[in-house]
C-alpha positions as CSV (number, residue, x, y, z in Angstrom):
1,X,0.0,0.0,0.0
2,X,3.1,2.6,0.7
3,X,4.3,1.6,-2.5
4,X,1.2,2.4,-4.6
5,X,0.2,5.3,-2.4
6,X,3.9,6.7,-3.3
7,X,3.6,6.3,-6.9
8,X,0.5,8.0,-7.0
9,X,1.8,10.9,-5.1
10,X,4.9,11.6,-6.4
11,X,3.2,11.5,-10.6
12,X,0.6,13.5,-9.4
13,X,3.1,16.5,-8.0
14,X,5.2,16.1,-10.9
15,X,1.8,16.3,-12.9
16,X,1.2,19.7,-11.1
17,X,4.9,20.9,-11.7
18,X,4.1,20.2,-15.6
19,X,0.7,22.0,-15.7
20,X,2.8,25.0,-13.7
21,X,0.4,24.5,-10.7
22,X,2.9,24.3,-7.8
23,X,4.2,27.3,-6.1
24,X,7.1,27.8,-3.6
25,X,7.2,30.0,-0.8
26,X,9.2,30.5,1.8
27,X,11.6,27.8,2.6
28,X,10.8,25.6,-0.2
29,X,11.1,28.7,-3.0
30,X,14.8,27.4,-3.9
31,X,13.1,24.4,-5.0
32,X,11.9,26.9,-8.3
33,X,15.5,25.6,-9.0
34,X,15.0,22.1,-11.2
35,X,17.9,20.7,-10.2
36,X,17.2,21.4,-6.8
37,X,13.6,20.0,-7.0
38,X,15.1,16.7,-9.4
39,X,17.6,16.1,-6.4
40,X,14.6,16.0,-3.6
41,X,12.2,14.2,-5.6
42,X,14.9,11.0,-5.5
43,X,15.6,11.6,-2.1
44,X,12.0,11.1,-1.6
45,X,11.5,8.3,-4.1
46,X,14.4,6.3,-2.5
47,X,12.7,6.4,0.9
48,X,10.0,3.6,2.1
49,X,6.7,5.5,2.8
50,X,4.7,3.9,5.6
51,X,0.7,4.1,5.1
52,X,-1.1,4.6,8.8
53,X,-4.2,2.3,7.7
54,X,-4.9,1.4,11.5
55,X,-9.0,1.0,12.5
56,X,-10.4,4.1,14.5
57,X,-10.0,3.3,18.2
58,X,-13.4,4.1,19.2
59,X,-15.0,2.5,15.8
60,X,-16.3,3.2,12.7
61,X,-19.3,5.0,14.6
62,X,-16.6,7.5,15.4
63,X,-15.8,8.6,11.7
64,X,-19.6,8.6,10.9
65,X,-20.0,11.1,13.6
66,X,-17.5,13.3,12.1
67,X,-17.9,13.2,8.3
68,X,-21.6,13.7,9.3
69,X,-21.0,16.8,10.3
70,X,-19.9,18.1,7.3
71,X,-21.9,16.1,4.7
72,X,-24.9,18.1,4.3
73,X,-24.3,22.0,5.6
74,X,-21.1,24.4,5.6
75,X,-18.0,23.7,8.4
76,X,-19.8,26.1,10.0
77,X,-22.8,28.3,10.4
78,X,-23.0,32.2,10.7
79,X,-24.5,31.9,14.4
80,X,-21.2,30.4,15.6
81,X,-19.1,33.6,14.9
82,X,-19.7,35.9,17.8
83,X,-17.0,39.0,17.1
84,X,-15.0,40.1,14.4
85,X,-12.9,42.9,15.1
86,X,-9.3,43.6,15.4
87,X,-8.5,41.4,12.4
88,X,-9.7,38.5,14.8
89,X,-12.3,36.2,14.1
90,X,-14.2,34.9,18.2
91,X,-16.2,31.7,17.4
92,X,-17.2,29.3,19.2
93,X,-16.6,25.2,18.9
94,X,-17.8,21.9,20.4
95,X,-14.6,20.6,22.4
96,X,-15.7,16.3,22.2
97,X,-12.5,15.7,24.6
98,X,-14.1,17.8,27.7
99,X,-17.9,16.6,28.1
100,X,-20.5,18.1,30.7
101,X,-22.6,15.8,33.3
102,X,-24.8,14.6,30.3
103,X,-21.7,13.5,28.1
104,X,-22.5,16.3,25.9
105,X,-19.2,18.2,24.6
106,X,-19.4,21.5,25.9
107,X,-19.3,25.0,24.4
108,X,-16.0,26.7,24.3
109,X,-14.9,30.3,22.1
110,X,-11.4,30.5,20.4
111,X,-9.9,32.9,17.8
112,X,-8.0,33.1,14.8
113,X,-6.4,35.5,12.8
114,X,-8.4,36.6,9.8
115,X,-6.5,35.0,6.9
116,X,-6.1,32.1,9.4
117,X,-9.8,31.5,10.2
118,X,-10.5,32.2,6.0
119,X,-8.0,29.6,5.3
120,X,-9.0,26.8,7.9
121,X,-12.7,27.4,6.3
122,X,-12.1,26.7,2.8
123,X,-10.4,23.7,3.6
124,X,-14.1,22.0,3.7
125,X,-15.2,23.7,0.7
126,X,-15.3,21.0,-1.7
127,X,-13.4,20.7,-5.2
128,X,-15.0,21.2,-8.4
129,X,-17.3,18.3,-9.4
130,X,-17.8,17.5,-6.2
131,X,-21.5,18.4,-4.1
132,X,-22.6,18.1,-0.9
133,X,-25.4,15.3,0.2
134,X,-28.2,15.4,-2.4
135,X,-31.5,13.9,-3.5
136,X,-31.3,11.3,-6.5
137,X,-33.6,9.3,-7.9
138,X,-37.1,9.4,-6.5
139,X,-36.3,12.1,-4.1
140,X,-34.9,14.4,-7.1
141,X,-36.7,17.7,-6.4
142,X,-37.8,17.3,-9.9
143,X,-39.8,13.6,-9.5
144,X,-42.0,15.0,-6.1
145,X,-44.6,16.0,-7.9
146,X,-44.9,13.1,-10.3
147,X,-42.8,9.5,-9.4
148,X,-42.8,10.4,-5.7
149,X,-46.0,11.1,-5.4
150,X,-47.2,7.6,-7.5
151,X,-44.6,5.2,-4.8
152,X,-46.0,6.9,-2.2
153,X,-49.8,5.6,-3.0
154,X,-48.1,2.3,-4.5
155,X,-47.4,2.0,-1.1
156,X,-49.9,3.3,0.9
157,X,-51.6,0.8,3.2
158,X,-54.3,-1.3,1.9
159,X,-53.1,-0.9,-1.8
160,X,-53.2,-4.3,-3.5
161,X,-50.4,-5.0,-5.9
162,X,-50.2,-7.3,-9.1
163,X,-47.1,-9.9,-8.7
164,X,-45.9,-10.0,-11.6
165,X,-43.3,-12.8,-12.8
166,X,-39.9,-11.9,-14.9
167,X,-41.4,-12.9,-18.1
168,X,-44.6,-11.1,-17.9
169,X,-42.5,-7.6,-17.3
170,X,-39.8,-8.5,-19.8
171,X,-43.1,-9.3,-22.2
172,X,-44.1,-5.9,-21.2
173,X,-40.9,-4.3,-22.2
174,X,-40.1,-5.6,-25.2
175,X,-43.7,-6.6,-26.4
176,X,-43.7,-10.4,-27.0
177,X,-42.8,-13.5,-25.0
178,X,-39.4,-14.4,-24.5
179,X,-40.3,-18.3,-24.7
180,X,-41.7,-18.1,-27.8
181,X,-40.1,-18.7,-31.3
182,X,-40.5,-15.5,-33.4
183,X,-40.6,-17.7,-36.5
184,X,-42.3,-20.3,-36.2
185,X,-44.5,-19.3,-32.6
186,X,-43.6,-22.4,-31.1
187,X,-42.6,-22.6,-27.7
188,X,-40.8,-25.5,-26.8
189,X,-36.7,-24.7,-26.3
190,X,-34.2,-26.7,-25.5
191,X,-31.4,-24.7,-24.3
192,X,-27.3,-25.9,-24.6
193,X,-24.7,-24.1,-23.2
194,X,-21.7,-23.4,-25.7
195,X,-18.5,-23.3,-23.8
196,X,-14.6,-23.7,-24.3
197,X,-13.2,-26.9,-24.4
198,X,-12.1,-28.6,-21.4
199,X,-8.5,-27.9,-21.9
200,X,-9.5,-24.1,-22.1
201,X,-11.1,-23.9,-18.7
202,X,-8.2,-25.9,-16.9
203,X,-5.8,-23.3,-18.3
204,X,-7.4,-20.2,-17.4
205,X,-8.9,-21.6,-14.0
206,X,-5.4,-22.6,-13.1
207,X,-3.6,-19.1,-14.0
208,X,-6.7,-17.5,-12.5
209,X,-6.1,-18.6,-8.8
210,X,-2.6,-17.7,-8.6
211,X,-2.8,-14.0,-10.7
212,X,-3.4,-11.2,-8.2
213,X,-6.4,-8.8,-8.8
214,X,-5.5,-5.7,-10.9
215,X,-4.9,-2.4,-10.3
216,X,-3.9,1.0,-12.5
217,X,-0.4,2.0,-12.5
218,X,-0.7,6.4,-12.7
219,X,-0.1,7.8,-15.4
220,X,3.0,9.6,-16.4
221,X,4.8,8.8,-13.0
222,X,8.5,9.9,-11.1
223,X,10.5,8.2,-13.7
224,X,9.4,9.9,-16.3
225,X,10.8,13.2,-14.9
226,X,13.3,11.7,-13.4
């Protein structure tokens, strides 16, 4: 997994370094010098990156919690910024480590720098393409007044529904039955499998077990720069 994570890392920064996306500041600005920047990227590249894959200590319950925070509204709403002046931004925050009688986390106010609060904010905005939780399908804002409304008396109580089996909706969809001969209307079918010979299947069931599942090398990758 270090491996693979690795690769993928290091082609998609020199990726960004090709598309002129990566700036340098401060410490790193000598690194505008390629030689410089060809020098780290084997330094890194020769190093064994360690992947911290453990499970969450207090369970998966615990991520759900968090990411379900964020899902569906902004990091954070207006009524949680109480002053702005100064160039400081007062807010206040749930601390989950320090929790009241009722095991509630209690209420606490920090601060932060303007251009400090602005930049821990847009760290939840999400990247292009990407939306927060949304209604599909039946829910679509778009189906209420039509398909939501018709499953919702489908299955209101007391409805009686029509079993259908699979041939009489696939006769439905296509508009004749798929037992019967479209030539000659007859509907008796004797069906044969047609399959490799035997000498076929023992190949490729042998190589099968052993070959490991497959995954996408990135494109471009380190060595190509390098």
């Amino acid at each position: 997994m270090g491996k693979i994570f690795k690769d993928y890392f290091l082609s998609s920064l020199v990726r960004a370094w090709e598309d002129n996306q990566l700036d340098f500041f401060g410490a790193s600005q000598k690194y505008e010098d390629l030689d410089l920047l060809r020098e780290l990227l084997i330094e890194v590249a020769n190093k064994k990156w360690i992947v911290w894959c453990e499970a969450p200590i207090k369970g998966p319950k615990q991520i759900y919690d968090y990411l379900a925070r964020y899902v569906h509204r902004p990091a954070m709403a207006d009524s949680r910024i109480q002053q702005i002046e100064k160039g400081r931004v007062l807010f206040s925050y749930k601390d989950y480590q320090d929790l009241d009688k009722e095991s509630k986390a209690k209420v606490k106010q920090t601060g932060l720098k303007i251009m400090d609060f602005i930049s821990r904010f847009l760290q939840h905005v999400l990247p292009s393409g990407f939306q927060k939780v949304r209604y599909y399908g039946l829910l679509a804002s778009s189906n209420q007044k039509t398909k939501l409304s018709t499953a919702k008396n489908l299955l209101a109580p007391g409805v009686q529904h029509t079993v259908r089996t699979i041939k009489q909706i696939i006769k439905h969809l296509v508009g004749r039955d798929i037992d019967q001969c479209e030539r000659c209307a007859s509907r008796q079918f004797v069906t044969s499998p047609i399959l490799p010979n035997r000498k076929w299947i023992d190949y490729n069931i042998q190589w099968s077990a052993k070959r490991a599942p497959p995954w996408v090398k990135p494109q471009g990758g380190i060595n190509t720069f390098l």
